[in-house]
C-alpha positions as CSV (number, residue, x, y, z in Angstrom):
1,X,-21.5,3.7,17.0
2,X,-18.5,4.4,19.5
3,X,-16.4,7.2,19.1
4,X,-13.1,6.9,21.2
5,X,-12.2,10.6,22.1
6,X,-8.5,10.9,23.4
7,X,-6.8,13.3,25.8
8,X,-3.0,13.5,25.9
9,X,-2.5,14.8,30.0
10,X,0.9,16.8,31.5
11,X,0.4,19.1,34.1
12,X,-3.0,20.5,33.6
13,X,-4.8,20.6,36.6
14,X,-5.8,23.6,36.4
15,X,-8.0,23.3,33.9
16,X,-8.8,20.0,33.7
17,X,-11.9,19.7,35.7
18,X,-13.4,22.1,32.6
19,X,-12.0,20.5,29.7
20,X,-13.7,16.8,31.6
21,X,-17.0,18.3,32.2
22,X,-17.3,19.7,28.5
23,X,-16.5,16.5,27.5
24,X,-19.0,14.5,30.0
25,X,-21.9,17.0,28.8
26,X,-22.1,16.3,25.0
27,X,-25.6,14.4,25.7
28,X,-24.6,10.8,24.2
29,X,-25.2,7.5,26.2
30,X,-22.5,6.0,27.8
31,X,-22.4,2.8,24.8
32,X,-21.8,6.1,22.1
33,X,-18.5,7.5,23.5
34,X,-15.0,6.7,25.4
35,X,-12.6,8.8,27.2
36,X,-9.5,7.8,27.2
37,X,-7.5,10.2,29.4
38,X,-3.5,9.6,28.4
39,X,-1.7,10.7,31.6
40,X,1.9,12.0,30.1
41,X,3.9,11.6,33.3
42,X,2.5,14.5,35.1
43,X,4.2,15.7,38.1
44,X,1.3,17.8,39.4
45,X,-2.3,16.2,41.1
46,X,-3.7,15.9,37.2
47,X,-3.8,12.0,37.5
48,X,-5.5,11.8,40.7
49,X,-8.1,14.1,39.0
50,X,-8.5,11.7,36.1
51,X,-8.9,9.3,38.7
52,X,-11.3,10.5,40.2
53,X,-13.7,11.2,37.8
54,X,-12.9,7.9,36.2
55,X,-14.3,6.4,39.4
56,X,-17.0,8.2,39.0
57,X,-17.8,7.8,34.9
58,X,-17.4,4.1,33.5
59,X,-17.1,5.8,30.6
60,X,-13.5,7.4,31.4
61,X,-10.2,5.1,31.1
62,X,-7.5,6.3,32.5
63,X,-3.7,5.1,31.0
64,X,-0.6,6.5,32.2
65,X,3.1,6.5,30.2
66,X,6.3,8.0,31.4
67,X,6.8,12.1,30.4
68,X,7.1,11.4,26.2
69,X,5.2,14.2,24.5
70,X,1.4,14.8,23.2
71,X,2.5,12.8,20.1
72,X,3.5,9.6,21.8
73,X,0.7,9.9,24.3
74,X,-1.9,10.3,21.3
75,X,-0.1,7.0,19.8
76,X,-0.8,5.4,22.8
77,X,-4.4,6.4,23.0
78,X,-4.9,5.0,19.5
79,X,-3.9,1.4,20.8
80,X,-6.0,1.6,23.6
81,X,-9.0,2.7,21.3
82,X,-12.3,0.8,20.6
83,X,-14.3,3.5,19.4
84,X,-15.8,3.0,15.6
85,X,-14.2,6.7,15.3
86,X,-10.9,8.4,16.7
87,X,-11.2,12.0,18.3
88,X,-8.2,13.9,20.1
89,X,-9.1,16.9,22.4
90,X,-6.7,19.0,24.3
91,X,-6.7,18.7,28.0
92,X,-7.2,22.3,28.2
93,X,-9.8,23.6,26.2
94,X,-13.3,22.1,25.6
95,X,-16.0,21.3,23.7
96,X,-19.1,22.9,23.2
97,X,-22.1,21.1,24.9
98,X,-23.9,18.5,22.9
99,X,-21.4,18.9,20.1
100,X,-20.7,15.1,19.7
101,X,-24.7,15.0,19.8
102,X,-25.1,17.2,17.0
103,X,-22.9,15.3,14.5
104,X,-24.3,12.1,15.7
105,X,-27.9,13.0,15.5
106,X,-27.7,14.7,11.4
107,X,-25.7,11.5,10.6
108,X,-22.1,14.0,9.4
109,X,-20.1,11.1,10.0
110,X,-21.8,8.5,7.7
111,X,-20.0,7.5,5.2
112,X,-17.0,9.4,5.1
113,X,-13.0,8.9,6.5
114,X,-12.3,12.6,7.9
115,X,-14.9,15.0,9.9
116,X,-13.6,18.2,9.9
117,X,-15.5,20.9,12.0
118,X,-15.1,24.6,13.1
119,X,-13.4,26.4,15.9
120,X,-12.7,29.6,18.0
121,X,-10.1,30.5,19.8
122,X,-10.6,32.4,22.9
123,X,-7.6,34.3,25.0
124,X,-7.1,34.6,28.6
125,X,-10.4,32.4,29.5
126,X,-12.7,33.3,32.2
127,X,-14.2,30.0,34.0
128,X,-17.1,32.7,35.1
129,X,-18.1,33.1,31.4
130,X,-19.1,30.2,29.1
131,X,-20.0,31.7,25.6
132,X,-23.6,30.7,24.5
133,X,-22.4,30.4,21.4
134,X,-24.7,28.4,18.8
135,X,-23.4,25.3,17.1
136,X,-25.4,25.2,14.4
137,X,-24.1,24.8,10.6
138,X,-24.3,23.1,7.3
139,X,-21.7,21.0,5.5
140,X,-19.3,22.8,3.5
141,X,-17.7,20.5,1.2
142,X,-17.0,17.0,0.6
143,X,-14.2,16.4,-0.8
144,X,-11.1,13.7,-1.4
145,X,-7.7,14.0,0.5
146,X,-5.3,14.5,-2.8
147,X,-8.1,17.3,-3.9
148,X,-8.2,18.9,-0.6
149,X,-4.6,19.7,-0.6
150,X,-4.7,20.7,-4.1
151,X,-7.3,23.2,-3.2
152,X,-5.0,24.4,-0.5
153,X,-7.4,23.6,2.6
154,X,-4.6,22.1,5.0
155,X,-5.9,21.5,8.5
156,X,-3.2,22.3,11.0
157,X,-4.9,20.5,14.0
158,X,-6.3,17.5,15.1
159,X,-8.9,18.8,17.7
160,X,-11.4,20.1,14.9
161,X,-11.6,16.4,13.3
162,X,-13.1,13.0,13.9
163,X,-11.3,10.1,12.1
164,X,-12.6,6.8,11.3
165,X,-10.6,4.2,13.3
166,X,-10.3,1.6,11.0
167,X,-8.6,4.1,8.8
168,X,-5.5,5.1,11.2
169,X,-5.4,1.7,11.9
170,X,-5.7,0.1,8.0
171,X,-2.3,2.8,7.1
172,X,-0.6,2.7,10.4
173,X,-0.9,6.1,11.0
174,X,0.8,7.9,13.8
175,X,2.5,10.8,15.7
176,X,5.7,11.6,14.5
177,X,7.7,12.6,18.2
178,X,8.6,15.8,17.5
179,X,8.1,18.7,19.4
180,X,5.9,20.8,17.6
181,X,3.8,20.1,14.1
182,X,2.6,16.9,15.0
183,X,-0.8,17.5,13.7
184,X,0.2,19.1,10.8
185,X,2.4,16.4,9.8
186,X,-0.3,13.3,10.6
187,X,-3.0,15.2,8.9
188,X,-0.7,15.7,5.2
189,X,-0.3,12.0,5.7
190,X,-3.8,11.6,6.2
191,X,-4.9,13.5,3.3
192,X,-2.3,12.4,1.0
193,X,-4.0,8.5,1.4
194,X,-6.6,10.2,-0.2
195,X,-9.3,9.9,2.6
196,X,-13.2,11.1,2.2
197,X,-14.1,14.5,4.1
198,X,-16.5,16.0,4.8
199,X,-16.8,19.6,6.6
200,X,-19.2,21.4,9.0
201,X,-19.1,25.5,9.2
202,X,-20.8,23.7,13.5
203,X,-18.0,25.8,15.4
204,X,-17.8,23.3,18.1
205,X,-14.8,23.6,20.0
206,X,-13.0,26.2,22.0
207,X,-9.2,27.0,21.6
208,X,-7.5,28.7,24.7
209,X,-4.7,31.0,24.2
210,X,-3.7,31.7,28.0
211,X,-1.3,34.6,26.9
212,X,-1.4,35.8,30.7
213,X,-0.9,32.8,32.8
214,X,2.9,31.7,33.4
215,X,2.0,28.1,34.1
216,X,-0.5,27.5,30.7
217,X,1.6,29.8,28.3
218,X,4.7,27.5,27.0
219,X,7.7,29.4,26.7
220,X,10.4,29.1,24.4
221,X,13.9,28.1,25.7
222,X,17.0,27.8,23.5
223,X,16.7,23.7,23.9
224,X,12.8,24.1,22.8
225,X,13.4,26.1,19.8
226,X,16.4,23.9,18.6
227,X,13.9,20.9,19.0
228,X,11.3,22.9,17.1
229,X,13.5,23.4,14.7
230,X,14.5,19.8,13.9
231,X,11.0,19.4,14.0
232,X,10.2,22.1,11.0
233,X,13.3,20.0,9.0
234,X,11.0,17.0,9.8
235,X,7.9,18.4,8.4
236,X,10.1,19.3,5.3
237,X,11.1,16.0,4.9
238,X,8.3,14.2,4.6
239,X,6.9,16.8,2.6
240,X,9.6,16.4,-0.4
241,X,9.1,12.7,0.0
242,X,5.4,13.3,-0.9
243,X,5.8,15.3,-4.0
244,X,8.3,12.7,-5.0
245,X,5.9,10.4,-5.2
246,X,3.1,12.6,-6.4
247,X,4.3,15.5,-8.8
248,X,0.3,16.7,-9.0
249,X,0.3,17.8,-5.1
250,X,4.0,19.9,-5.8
251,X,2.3,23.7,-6.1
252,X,0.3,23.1,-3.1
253,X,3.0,21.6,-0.8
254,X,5.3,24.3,-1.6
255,X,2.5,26.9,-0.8
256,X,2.0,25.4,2.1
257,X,6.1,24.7,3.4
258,X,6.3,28.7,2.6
259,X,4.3,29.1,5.4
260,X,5.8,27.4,7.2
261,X,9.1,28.5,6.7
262,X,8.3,31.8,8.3
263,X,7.6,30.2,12.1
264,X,10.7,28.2,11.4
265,X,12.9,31.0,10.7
266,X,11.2,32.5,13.9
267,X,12.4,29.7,15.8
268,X,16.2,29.6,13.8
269,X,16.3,33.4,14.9
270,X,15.7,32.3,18.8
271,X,17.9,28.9,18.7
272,X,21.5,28.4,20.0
273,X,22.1,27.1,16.7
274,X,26.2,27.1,16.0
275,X,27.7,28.4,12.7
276,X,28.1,24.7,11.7
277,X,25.1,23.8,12.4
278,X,23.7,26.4,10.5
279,X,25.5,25.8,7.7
280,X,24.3,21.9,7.4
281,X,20.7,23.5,7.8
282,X,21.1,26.0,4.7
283,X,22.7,23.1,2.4
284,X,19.9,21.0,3.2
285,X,17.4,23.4,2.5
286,X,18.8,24.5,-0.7
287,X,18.8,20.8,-2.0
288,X,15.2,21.1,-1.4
289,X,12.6,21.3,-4.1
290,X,10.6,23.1,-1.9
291,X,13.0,26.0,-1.5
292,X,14.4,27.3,-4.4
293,X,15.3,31.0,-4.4
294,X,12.1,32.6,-4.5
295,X,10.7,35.0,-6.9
296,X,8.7,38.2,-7.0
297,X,5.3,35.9,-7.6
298,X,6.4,34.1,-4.5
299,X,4.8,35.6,-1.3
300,X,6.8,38.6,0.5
301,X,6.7,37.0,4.0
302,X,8.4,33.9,2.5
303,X,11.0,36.1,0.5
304,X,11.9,37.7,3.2
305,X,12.4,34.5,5.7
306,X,14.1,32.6,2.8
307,X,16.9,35.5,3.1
308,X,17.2,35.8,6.0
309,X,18.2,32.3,6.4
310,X,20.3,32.2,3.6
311,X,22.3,35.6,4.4
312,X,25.1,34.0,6.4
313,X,26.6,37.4,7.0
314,X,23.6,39.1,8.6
315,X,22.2,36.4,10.0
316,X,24.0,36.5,13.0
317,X,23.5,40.3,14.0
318,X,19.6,39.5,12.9
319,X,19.4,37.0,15.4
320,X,20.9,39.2,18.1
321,X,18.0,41.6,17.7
322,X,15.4,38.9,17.4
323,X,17.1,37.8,20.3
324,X,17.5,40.6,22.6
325,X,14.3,43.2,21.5
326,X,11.9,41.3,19.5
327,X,11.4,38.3,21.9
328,X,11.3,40.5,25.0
329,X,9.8,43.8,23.9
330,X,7.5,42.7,21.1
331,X,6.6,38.9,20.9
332,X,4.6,39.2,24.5
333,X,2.7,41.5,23.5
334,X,1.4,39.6,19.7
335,X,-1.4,37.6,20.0
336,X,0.1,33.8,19.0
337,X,-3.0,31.6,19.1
């Protein structure tokens, strides 16, 4: 059994001799596993690392594409893909050792569509320190796709979850190129083809917040958050599309876009966004079944955002503080992993 594990690549040099060797040191034989390192038009000496340990492995193939995203270099990877499985890493975090080992060796993905497994996230990482963390666990649920978003259980991310190839391959699935929510966005689509899954409390991999370190931390311009948010009004989308289709999944969706409507007012609040433009965002968002004026069952963070947004006459002095104290002053200092 080969399980293809890709790695979308801009500028991480830093880090990417870690992420490599975490990889590298899961304990499976060379016919088990495939790294496919997707070099995103980097501008820094992050190919000719992948290069070089590519010379060195067999195992590692090394593609390059023109600067396009994570979600166009994951599409990419997919193609490239012969593994029985699909897993995508981020070039800079890792894997715990012998990880991949552990799922292969108590059979957890036999059987089923969708692994999902267990995380931590870890800020401001020390290369001195490697946790000893233990990885062991027990399977939590199995479960169907339409079921698990009933129940609420939404993965955000992609890096916590194997996926059987033939799967993304038999419903064409893919990145959407947006800026932000990619994984999100693949994984509802995912789920709603009602996939089996099956999940681990293993807490295998390692996030890395690097809240301290200017070149790893990505930083919010005016252009990003107007991308993000065109991004949030894609997520949206597809998500009244869904519940179109399938009235049963409504409650959760809408659970779930209130969430997400507080990080996208976050990023309204920070965008250059004109008056017009605001104004085609609020009618759009009020034709939405997921957005109806909320009520005092709704939750308060959501009832809050949802007026904000919708309060065109202190919206603009709103984002002016956001804008000038919060994102400054506050925001650096909140710990966003």
């Amino acid at each position: 059994m080969l399980i293809s594990i890709i790695i979308p690549i801009f500028n991480n040099s830093q880090v990417l001799h870690r992420t490599l060797t975490s990889v590298l040191n899961q304990g499976l034989s060379q016919n088990n596993y495939e790294i496919i390192l997707v070099n995103d038009g980097s501008t820094d000496n992050s190919l000719e690392i992948c290069k070089e340990c590519a010379n060195k492995n067999p195992s590692i193939k090394v593609i390059s594409q023109p600067n396009q995203g994570v979600a166009s270099a994951r599409n990419y990877g997919i193609k490239a893909a012969q593994g029985d499985f699909i897993y995508f890493m981020d070039a800079d975090d890792y894997l715990m050792p012998y990880s991949l080992k552990y799922i292969y060796d108590h059979n957890y993905i036999k059987d089923i569509d969708i692994l999902i497994f267990s995380s931590i996230s870890i800020p401001n990482f020390d290369d001195n320190h490697y946790p000893c963390d233990s990885i062991d666990g027990d399977i939590d649920y199995e479960i169907y796709g339409e079921d698990f978003i009933r129940q609420g259980l939404i993965n955000c991310f992609v890096w916590n979850q194997i996926i059987r190839s033939s799967f993304i391959r038999e419903h064409h699935l893919s990145f959407e190129p947006i800026s932000i929510s990619e994984d999100v966005l693949f994984n509802i689509e995912a789920y709603n083809l009602n996939p089996k899954i099956r999940r681990i409390t293993s807490k295998l991999y390692r996030y890395i917040s690097y809240t301290h370190c200017e070149q790893l931390t990505k930083r919010r311009t005016p252009k990003d958050t107007r991308k993000q948010v065109k991004a949030y009004l894609t997520v949206f989308d597809k998500l009244t599309i869904i519940i179109r289709k399938k009235e049963s999944l409504n409650k959760a969706l809408q659970y779930f876009a209130h969430k997400q409507f507080i990080p996208f007012t976050s990023r309204l609040l920070s965008s250059n966004m004109s008056r017009k433009e605001l104004k085609e965002i609020r009618k759009k968002l009020s034709k939405s079944a997921l957005f109806q004026r909320p009520s005092s069952k709704d939750n308060i963070q959501y009832r809050f955002a949802y007026y904000i947004v919708h309060d065109n006459i202190s919206f603009p002095l709103l984002r002016f503080i956001y804008k000038k104290i919060f994102i400054p002053y506050i925001l650096p200092h909140i710990n966003r992993n």
